[in-house]
C-alpha positions, 0 to 999 in steps of 0.5 A: 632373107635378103638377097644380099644376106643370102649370098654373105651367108653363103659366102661366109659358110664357104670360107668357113669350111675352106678353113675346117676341110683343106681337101681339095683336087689336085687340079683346083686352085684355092680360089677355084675351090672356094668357087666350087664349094660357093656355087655348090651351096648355093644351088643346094640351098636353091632346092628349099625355094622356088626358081625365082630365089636362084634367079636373083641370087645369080644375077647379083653374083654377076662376077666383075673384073677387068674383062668388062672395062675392054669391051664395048657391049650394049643390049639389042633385040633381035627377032623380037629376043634381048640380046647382049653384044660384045666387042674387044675395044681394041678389036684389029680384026675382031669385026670382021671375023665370024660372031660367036652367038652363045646360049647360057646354061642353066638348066632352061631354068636360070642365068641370064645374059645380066649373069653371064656378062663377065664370061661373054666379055672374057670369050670375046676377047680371048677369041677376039670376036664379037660375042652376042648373048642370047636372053631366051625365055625360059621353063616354066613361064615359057614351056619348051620349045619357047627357048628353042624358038629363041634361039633358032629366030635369032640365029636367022636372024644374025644369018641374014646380016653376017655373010662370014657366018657364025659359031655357035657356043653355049654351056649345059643346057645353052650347049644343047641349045646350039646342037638343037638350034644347028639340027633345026637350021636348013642344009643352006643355012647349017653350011653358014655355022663355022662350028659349033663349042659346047661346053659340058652339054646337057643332052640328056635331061631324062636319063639318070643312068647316064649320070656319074652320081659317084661324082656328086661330092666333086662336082656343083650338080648332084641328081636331085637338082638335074631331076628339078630342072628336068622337072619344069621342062613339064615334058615326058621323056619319050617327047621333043627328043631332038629339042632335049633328048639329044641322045637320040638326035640324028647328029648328021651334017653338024658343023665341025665341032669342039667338046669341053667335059669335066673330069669331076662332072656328074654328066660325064657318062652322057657327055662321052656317049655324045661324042662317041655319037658324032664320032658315028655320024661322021661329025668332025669333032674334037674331045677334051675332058679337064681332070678335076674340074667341074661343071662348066668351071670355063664360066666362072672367071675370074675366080676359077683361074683354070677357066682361062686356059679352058677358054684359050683353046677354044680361041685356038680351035676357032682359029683353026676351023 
């Protein structure tokens, strides 16, 4: 079938079953709702085919709103890595401040800038700032640590051309791909990170028992996907644990730094382990759990209404820091 048939079709047998099941968390608007039950679907549906079928569907589920028309964007490469970079129009101050470099999530297995177009717009603005989007190869074409290297080239790369430094910020597996990136930096290079927002990080691929399976009816990610992803990072779980299993890291001299859980979320369990991790390594950092959200809903504006005020405070945390 079509692309574009795949997505009619699964849109449709979402609304069909808003229309048949009206139960829904008391913190989900309607819309969010649907969102939930849309992305659900597809990625169960992605579980009967390769990794390129949810690839192209997730790029032409794009979403599309007025955040694109304030922003000014266009792709560049940096260290050899398609990045997209964007910037409020109306920007005051924006150039000036500290860039936020953002790492998509996806398990190292999908998204794409192209997918996340709507949310980097949507950061730059509410935290008015130039974002820039980082493309990094992905499992399985590009074993890890091809992401990792990614990542860390571009960060050095933005380092040597932005004396007011940077944040670095990312979703599930793009979170663990800013604490990765940030322990892979040196002393001198890591003092240049103003902070680091990570939103729902995936920190720990191989470790089912840190996984809140009862939440798997509420929440887009059940274990059966995780276990596929963790499946292509064709890794054993005792190896890279300061790359994947970040569990196990030596979290030291972290910049400051934001964590955002959902309440509804399947990963919570190894999320609070984390930050109770910090906590002990004497990171400064801040916690903060959305009840009855789900996996990274801050993603998914503007359909998910909750996201914004999600996104909002981390315009006000980076403020502060």
């Amino acid at each position: 079938m079509l692309p574009v048939l795949d997505i009619a079709s699964i849109g449709a047998s979402s609304l069909r079953s808003m229309i048949t099941d009206r139960e829904r968390l008391p913190q989900r608007a309607w819309t969010t709702e649907f969102t939930f039950r849309l992305a659900k679907k597809l990625l169960q549906d992605s579980l009967h085919h390769d990794y390129h079928w949810l690839r192209t569907r997730l790029d032409l589920l794009a979403m599309q709103g007025p955040a694109l028309m304030k922003v000014d964007s266009h792709f560049l490469d940096l260290a050899g890595v398609r990045c997209l970079r964007c910037q409020p129009k109306r920007s005051g101050n924006a150039e000036s401040r500290a860039p936020i470099v953002y790492f998509h999530g996806g398990g190292y297995v999908v998204g794409s800038v192209q997918a996340y177009r709507y949310t980097l717009a949507s950061i730059s603005l509410i935290c008015n700032r130039p974002v820039i989007g980082v493309d990094y190869r992905r499992v399985p074409e590009f074993p890890v640590p091809a992401p990792q290297k990614d990542c860390l080239s571009v960060v050095r790369a933005l380092l040597a051309s932005n004396p007011q430094g940077l944040i670095l910020m990312g979703d599930s597996a793009g979170a663990a791909l800013s604490v990765s990136t940030a322990l892979s930096l040196d002393v001198g290079e890591r003092g240049q990170i103003a902070a680091c927002v990570l939103m729902s990080p995936w920190v720990a691929p191989f470790s089912p028992d840190t996984l809140d399976l009862g939440k798997e009816h509420s929440d887009i990610l059940d274990a059966s996907i995780l276990n596929r992803w963790a499946a292509e990072l064709k890794v054993k779980a005792g190896e890279l644990d300061e790359r994947l299993q970040l569990c196990h890291a030596n979290l030291e001299g972290l910049p400051p730094t934001y964590i955002q859980a959902a309440g509804a979320e399947i990963m919570l369990p190894q999320i609070e382990a984390f930050s109770e991790r910090l906590e002990h390594a004497g990171v400064q950092h801040l916690y903060e759990v959305f009840p009855g959200q789900f996996h990274v809903f801050q993603t998914l504006l503007p359909l998910v209404s909750e996201a914004e005020l999600a996104l909002q405070k981390i315009g006000d945390y980076l403020e502060k820091v």
